[in-house]
N, C-alpha and C positions, 0 to 999 in steps of 0.2 A: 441608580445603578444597582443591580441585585446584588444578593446575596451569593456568596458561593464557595461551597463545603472548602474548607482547608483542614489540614492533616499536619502531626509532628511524629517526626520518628526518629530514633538513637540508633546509629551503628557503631555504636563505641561508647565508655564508660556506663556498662549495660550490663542485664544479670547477674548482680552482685560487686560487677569491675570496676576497678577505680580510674584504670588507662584506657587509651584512644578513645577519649571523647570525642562524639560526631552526631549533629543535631539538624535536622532537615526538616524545614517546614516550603510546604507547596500550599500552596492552590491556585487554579487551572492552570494556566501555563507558565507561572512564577514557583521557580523551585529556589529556596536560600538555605545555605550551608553554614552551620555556626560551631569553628573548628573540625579539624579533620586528624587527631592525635594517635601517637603510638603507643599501641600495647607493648608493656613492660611489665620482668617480671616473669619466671616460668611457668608461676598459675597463669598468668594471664594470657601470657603470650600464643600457648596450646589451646586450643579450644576442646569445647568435649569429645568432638572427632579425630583430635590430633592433630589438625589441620594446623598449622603456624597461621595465627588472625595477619599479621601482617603481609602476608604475601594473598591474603585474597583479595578476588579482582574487586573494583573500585566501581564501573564500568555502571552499577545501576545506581550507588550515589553521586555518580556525578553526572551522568546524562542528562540535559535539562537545566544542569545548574546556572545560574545567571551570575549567582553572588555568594559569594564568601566572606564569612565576618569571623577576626579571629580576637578571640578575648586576650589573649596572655601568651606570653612564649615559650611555657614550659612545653617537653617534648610529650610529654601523653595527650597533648593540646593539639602541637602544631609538625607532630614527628612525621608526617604521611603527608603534608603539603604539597611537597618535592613529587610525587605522587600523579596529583592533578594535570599538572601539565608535561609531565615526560608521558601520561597516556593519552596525550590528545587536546585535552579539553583548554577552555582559553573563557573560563569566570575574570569579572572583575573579583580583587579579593582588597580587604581593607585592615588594615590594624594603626593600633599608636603609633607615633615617631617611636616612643619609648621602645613598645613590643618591636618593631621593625631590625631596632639596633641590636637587639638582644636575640631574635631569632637567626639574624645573621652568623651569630657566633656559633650558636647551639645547634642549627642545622649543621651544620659545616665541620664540628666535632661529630655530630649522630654520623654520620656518612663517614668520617674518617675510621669512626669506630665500628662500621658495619664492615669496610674492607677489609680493617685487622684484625679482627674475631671470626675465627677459624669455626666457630660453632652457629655463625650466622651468614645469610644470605644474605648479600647487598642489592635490597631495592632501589636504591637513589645512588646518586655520585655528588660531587661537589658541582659538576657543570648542569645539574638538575638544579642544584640548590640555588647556581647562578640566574634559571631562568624564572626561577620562582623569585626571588628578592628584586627583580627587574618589572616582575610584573606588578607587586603591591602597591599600593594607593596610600597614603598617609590621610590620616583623620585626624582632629582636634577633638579632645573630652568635651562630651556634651556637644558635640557637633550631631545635626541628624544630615544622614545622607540618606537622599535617593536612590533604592534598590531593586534588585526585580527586572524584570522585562519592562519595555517603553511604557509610559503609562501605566505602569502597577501602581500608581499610589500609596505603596507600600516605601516606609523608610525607617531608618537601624539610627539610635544615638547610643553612642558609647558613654558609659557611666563610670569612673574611674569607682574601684571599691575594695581597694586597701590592698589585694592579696600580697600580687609582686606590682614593684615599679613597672609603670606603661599597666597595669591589669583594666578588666573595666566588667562589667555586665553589662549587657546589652539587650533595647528595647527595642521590639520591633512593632511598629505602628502601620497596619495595613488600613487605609483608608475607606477602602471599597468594603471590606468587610467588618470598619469599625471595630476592629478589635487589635487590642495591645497585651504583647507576650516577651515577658521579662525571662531572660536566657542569664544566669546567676554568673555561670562561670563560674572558677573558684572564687568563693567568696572570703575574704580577708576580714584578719581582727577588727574591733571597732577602733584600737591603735596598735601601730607597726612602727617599728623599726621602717629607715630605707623610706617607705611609702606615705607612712603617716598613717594609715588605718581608714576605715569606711566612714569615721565620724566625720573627717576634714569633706569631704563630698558632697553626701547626703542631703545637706540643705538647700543645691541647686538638681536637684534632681527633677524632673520633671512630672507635674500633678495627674498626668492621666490614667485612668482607668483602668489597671492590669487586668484582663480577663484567667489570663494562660501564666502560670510557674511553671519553669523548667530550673529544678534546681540542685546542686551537686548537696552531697550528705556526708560526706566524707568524714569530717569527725565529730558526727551529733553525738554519740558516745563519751566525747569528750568532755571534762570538765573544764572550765578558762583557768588559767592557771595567770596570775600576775604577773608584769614586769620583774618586779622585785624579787621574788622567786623563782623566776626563768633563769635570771642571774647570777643567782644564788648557786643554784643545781648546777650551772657548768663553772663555775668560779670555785666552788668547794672540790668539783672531779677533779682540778687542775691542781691544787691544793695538795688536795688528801692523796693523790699520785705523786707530787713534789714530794712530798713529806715522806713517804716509805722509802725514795732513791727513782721513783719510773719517771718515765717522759707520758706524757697523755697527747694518743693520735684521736684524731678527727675525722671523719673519714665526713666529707659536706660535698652540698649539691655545689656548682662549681656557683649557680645563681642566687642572690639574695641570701644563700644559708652562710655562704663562704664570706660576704661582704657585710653581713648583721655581727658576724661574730669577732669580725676584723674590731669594729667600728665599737661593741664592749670593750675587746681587750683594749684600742686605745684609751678609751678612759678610764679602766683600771690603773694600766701604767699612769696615768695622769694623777689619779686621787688618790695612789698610793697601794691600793687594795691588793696589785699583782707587784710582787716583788719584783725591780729590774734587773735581779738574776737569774728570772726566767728568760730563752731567749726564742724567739717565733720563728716557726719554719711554716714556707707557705711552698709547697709544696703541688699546684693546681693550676698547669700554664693558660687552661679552655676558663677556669675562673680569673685568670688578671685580664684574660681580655675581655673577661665581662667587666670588671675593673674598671680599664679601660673605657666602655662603653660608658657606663657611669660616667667618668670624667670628662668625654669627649659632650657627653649632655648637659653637664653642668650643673651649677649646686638649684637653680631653680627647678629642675626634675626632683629633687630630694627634698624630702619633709624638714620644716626645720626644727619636727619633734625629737626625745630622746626619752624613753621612757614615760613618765607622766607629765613631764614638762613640753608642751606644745610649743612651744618658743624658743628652745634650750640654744638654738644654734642662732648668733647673733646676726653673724654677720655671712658674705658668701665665702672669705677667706676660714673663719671656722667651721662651716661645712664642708667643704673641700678637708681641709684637716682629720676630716673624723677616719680616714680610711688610711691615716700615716702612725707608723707603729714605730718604736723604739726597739733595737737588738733583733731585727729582725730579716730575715733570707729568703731569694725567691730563687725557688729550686726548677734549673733548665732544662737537659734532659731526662731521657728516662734512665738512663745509664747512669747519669749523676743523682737520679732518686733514689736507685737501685745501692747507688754505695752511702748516701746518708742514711736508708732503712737499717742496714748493716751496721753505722759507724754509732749510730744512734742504739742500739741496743741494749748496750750495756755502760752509754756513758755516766762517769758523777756529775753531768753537769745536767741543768732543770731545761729540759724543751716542752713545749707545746707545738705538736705538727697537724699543719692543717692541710689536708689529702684529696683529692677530686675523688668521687667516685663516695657519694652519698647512701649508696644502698650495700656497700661494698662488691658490687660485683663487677667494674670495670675502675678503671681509673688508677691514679696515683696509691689510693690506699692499701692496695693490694700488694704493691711493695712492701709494704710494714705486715697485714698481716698473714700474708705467705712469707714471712721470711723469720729472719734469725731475731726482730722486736717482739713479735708474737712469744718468745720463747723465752720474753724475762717475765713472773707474775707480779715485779714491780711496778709493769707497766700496764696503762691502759687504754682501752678501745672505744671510745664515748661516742656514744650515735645519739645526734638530735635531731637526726628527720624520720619521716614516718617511711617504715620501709616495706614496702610493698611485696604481699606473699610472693613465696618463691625466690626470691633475693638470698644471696649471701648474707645479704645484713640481719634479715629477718630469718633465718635458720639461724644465726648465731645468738640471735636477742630469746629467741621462742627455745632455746637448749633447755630439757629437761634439768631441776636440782642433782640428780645423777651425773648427767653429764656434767653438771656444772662442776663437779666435787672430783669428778673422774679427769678435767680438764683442771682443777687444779693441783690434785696430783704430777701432772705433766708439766707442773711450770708454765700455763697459759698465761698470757697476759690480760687483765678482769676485763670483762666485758662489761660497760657501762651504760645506762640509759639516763639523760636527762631531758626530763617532763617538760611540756610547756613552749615547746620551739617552732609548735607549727605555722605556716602562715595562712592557717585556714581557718575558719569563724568553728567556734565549737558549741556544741550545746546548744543553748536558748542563742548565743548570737544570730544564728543562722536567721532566725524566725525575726528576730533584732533587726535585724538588715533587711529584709524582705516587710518589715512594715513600717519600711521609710517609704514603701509606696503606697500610693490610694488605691485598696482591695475591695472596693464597696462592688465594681462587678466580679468579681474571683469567682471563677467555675471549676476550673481545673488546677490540679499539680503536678509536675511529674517529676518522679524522684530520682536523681541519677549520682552518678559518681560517688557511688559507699557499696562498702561489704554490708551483707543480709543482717547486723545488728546493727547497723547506722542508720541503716534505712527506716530500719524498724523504729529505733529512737528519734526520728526525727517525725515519722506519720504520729508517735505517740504524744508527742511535746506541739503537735501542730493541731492535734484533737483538743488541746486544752487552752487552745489562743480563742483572742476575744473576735479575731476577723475572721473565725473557725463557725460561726453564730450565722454570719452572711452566706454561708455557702450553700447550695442544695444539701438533700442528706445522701444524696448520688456518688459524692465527693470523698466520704470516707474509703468508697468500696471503689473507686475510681482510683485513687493512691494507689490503693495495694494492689488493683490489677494492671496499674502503669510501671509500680513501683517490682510488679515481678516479668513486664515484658519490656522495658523498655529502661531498667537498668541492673 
């Protein structure tokens, strides 16, 4: 059978952006779509024409399309799904059991939060969101499915790889053109919390040939930052806020950030580290029902690691355990968030509040800091996730020392940052993970999902690998011309 030209292309996590990933590889009449995510974020979401990315038409990524492969169910991933078929189209689409559960919840908040936010258009509704989760297909890790038009010979195996629970990276092996093109996805630590990390995987991964990288960059910049010191940095903010009289808000993604930190603090309380005169406010109704999800999946979805012990969790009764906290309240509406942010201001007594709305610009947290807690400087504001230009969060982390000095004169409440929370491969991991595969035919890379010094730090740490030796010398200047069109 010949040969015949195939093509990859990004309409999403592209020219520097780190949301709405969307990856489309055709050839002839096999067109596959890997993720279709929302732009977040007010850099991102404006384009350089002013144009809002999220409201433009779909109509030439998706014509054609045969198949949809969705790696994870964060919303910069899978926020534009709902999408696909309120315009028309009718792809098969595939994700984990995991992703499946998890997108349900998360779609279903995106939409609720597109109707209540007076500063955004509602592309989707909930009964969109209804026909998309009706139409998804369930895959098993390391399953390869058949994709493509009849007889493409082309087919997708999901590779679970640490990011969030249910994540994978995915391999797409076209037969007719002999060639296999690994789609990263976000790539996860080589150990995680929740998941386990990329190392639990990796050894069943499958020996073929990668020709094609397509891979997110996102925190090549990064240094790995240990367990133990992950721990450390939000266990001492909680501390050294105790200690002056404040309570320390959280503002977390409702997914995996809300549930990692659940699952520290119980074993704080357990091994004594967190006094039990702290008491926990959860705060995050869209994260219990990811929760929920969790539970409804059971402890065999969960890693039975905990830090550096791969073993830690014995039994399925002590994994299940790990998300049960001592002194602790789950906050129901918004109107009773509205009066703990209040009651919580200026009490003597020690909280830790954990808040939906990870970037600060939607959610529960915004209760606490638009209000009367913001206005103790005993109290604090601790952000562990990465927060994406143009956010509230990220305007308040990136405040000039003036400002900073000019906001504590006003009694602000410290803005805090602790390192090391991401669930994203940093640094040399990235390149770690990617030569868990056989690179001996590698031609290409293409670099996506990072701001312009991620990017940059990952083409430079990818110059000095040893599977950098096999490649054409095409491939350095290939990077940088994929790495400025196509992310």
């Amino acid at each position: 059978m010949s040969h015949t030209e195939s093509s990859i292309r990004s309409y999403g996590g592209n020219g520097g952006l780190v949301t709405g990933s969307c990856h489309v590889y055709e050839r002839g009449d096999n067109k596959i779509m890997v993720d279709m995510g929302m732009f977040q974020g007010r850099d991102e979401i404006i384009s350089e024409t002013g144009k809002q990315r999220n409201l433009e038409p779909i109509s030439e990524i998706c014509r054609g399309t045969s198949t949809v492969l969705v790696t994870h169910a964060h919303i910069d991933h899978t926020g534009r799904l709902p999408l696909i078929f309120k315009n028309g189209f009718t792809p098969n689409i595939y994700a984990t059991e995991e992703t499946i559960g998890f997108m349900e919840v998360l779609l279903y908040n995106s939409a609720d939060i597109q109707k209540k936010d007076k500063d955004q258009i509602q592309i989707y509704s909930k009964e969109d969101v209804d026909i998309l989760l009706k139409k998804m297909k369930k895959v098993e890790p390391f399953e390869e499915v058949p994709v493509g038009n009849h007889n493409s010979k082309i087919k997708a195996c999901f590779l679970p790889n640490g990011h969030v629970t249910g994540s994978t990276s995915i391999v797409l092996r076209d037969g007719q053109n002999k060639e296999n093109i690994l789609f990263t996805g976000d790539i996860g630590r080589p150990n995680q919390l929740l998941c386990g990390g990329y190392n639990e995987y990796t050894d069943k991964y499958p020996d073929c040939r990668i020709n094609t990288v397509v891979t997110e960059s996102t925190c090549s910049e990064n240094i790995p930052v240990t367990f133990e010191e992950r721990e450390k940095n939000i266990l001492e903010a909680i501390l050294k806020t105790g200690d002056r009289g404040g309570n320390s808000l959280f503002p977390v993604l409702n997914f995996h950030r809300l549930q990692e930190i659940i699952e520290m603090v119980h074993h704080w309380q357990e091994d004594g580290r967190l006094p039990l005169d702290y008491k926990i406010i959860i705060d995050a109704p869209t994260g219990m029902k990811i929760s929920e999800v969790f539970d409804d999946l059971g402890p065999n979805h969960l890693t039975a690691r905990y830090g550096n012990d791969p073993s830690f969790y014995k039994t399925s009764e002590s994994s299940r355990n790990r998300f049960v906290l001592k002194n602790s309240t789950v906050i129901g509406s918004h109107e009773e968030s509205k009066l703990n942010a209040k009651n919580l201001a200026n009490t003597q007594e020690k909280y830790i509040i954990l808040a939906s709305g990870g970037m600060a610009n939607n959610g529960r947290s915004l209760n606490y800091i638009s209000g009367e807690f913001n206005q103790n400087s005993n109290n604090s504001v601790v952000f562990t996730c990465y927060q994406v230009p143009g956010t509230k969060g990220a305007e308040m982390l990136s405040a000039e020392e003036k400002i900073k000095l000019e906001l504590k004169k006003k009694k602000k409440a410290e803005i805090m940052w602790t390192d090391g929370n991401t669930g994203h491969a940093t640094g040399p991991e990235i390149n770690n993970f990617i030569e868990r595969f056989n690179l001996n035919d590698l031609h290409n890379i293409i670099v996506t999902h990072g701001r312009n010094p991620a990017r940059e730090a990952y083409v430079k740490d990818t110059k000095g690998r040893d599977y950098y030796k096999n490649i054409s010398m095409m491939v350095l200047p290939v990077i940088r011309q994929r790495v400025k069109l196509y992310t």
